[in-house]
C-alpha positions in Angstrom: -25.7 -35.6 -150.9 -25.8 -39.0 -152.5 -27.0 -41.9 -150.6 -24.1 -45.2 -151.5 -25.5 -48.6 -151.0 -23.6 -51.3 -151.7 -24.8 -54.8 -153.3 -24.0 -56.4 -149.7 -25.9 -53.4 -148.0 -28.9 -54.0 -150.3 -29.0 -57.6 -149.7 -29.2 -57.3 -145.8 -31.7 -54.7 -146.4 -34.4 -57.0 -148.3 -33.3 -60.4 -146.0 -34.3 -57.7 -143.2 -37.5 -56.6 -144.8 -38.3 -59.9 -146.0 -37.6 -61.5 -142.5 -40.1 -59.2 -140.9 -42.8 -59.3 -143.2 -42.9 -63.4 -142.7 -43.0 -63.0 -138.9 -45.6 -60.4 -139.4 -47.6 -63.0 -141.6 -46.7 -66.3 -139.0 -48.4 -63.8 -136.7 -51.3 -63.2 -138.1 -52.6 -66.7 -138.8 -55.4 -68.2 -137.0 -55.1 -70.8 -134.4 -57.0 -74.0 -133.3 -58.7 -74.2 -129.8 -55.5 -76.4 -128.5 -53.1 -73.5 -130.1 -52.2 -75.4 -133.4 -51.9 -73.4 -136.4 -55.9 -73.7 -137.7 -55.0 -75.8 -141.7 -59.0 -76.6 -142.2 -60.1 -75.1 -145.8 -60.2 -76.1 -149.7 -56.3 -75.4 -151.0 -55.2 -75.3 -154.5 -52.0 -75.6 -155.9 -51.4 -72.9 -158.9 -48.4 -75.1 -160.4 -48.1 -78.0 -163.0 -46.4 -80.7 -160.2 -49.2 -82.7 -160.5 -48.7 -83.2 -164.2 -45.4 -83.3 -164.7 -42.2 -82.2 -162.1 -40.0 -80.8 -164.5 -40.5 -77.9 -166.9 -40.6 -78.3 -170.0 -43.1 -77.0 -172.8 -46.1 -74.9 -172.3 -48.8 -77.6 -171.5 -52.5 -77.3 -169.6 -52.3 -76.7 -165.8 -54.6 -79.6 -164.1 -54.3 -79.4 -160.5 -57.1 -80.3 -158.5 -58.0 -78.5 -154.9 -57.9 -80.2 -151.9 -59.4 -80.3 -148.2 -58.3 -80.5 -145.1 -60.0 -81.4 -142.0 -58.2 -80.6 -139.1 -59.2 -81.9 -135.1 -57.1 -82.7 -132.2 -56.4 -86.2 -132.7 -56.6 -86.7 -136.5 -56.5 -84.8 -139.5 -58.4 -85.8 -143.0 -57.2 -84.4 -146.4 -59.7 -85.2 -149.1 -59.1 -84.4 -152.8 -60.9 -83.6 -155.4 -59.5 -86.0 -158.0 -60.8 -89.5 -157.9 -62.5 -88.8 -154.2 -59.1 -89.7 -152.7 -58.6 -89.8 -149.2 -55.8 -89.8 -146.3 -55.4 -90.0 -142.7 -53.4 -88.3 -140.9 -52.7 -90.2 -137.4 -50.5 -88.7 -134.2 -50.0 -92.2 -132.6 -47.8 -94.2 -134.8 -49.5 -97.7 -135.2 -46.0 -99.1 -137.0 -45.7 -100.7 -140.5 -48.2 -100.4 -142.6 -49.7 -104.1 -142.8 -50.4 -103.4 -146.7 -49.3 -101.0 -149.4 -52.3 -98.9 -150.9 -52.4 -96.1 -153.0 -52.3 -93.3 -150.7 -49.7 -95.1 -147.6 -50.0 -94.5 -144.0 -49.6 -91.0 -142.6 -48.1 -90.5 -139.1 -47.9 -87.1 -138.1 -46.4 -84.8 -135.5 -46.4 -81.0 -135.2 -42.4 -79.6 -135.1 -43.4 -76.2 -133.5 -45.8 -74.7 -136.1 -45.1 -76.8 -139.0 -47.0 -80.4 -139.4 -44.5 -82.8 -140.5 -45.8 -86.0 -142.0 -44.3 -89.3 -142.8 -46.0 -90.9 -145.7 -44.9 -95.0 -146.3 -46.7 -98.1 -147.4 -47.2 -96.5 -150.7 -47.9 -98.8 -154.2 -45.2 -98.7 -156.5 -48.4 -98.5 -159.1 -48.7 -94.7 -158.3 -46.5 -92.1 -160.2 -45.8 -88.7 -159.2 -47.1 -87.1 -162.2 -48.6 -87.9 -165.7 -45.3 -87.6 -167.1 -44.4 -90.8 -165.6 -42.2 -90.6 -162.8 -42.5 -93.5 -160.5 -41.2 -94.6 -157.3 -40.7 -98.1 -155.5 -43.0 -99.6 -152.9 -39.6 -99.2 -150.3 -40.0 -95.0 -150.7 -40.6 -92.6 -147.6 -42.0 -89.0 -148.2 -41.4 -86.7 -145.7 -44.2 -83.5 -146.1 -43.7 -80.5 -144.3 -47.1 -78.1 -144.1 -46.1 -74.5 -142.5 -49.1 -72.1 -142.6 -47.3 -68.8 -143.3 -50.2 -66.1 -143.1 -54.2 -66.4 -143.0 -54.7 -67.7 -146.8 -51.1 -70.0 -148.1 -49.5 -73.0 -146.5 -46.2 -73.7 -147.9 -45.5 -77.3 -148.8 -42.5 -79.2 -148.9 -41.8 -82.7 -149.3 -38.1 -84.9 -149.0 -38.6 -88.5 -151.4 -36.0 -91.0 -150.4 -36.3 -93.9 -152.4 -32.7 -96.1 -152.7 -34.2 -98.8 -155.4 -35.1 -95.6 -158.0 -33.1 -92.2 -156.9 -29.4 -92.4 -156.4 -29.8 -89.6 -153.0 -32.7 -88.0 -151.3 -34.8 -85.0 -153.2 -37.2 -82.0 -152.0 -39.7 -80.2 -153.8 -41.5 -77.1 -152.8 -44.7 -75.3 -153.3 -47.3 -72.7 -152.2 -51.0 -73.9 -151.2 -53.5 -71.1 -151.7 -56.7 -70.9 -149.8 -60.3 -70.6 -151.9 -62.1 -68.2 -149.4 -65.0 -67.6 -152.3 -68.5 -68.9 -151.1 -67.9 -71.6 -153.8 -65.0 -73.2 -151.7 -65.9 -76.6 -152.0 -64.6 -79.7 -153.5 -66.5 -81.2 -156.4 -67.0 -84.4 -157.4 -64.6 -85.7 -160.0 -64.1 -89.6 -161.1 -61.2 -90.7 -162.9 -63.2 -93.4 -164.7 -66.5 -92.5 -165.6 -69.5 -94.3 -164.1 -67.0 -96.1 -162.3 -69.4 -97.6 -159.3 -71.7 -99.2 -162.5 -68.6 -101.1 -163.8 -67.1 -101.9 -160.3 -70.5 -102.8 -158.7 -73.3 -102.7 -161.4 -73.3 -106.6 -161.5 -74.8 -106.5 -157.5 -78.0 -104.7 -158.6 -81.0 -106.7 -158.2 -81.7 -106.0 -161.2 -78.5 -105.8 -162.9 -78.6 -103.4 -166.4 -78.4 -104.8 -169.4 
């Protein structure tokens, strides 16, 4: 006897396989004491984003890791590249007084995910090395879902009026380094940067 599946047939099949193996996975991940889904660990990104948004030609792969810092009242991401920094805060203190490179974060959990609102950003800052730039008036709305023990999936909605005609998402998968070697490094975007910001404070300044 031969077994007839139908395209349709096949399709609910996967969605029904796929549908159980991600609430087999949302199951599985590990919680903070207050229940929270537990995002502490260095994540990578294994995609180009960071260098430029759209494909195009084969080019090197540069992204840096990431680490998050997660408690009950506050959550710290630090990043490898340039020793950047953000806050996360759950008690919106409202506009940011000043624009700065990396904005003002005010989060809230939406059932499992962490949903972030990200504002007060310079319109010095790109998204990439491509280029692609933004106004100081644009709102990023981030989205961190911890889908098993070791990937968060990360999206993010940019409305900006003064440089995109509608509101845009991206996507993309965060991997967790579970090696013994999980650990940021240290990495400055302009070398012996603290000598040519600071280096005329020494007592003895160099010559």
């Amino acid at each position: 006897m031969r077994l007839k599946v139908s395209g349709v047939g096949l399709a609910a099949f996967f969605a029904a396989v796929s549908f159980s193996l991600a609430i087999a996975a949302l199951a599985k991940i590990t919680r903070t004491p207050d229940k929270r889904p537990d995002l502490n660990g260095v994540w990578k990104v294994l995609n180009t984003a960071n260098w430029d948004m759209e494909p195009h030609a084969a080019c090197a792969a540069l992204a840096f890791p990431l680490q998050i810092i997660q408690g009950g009242t506050e959550i710290l991401i630090a990043y490898e590249y340039a020793g950047a920094v953000r806050n996360l805060v759950f008690k919106d203190p409202g506009p940011p007084p000043v624009d700065s490179w990396m904005g003002q974060s005010v989060a809230k959990w939406e059932g499992d995910t962490l949903v972030v609102t990200v504002t007060g950003q310079s319109d010095s800052t790109w998204f990439d090395r491509a280029g692609n730039h933004h106004s100081a008036g644009m709102t990023v709305v981030e989205r961190w879902t911890l889908m098993g023990a070791d990937h968060i999936r990360y999206e993010a909605e940019i409305t900006d009026p003064e440089t995109f005609s509608r509101p845009w998402k991206m996507s993309m998968i965060l991997y967790r380094r579970v090696g013994e070697d999980a650990r940021l490094q240290q990495f400055k975007c302009v070398e012996f940067v603290e000598e040519l910001m600071f280096g005329k404070y020494r007592k003895t300044p160099l010559p």
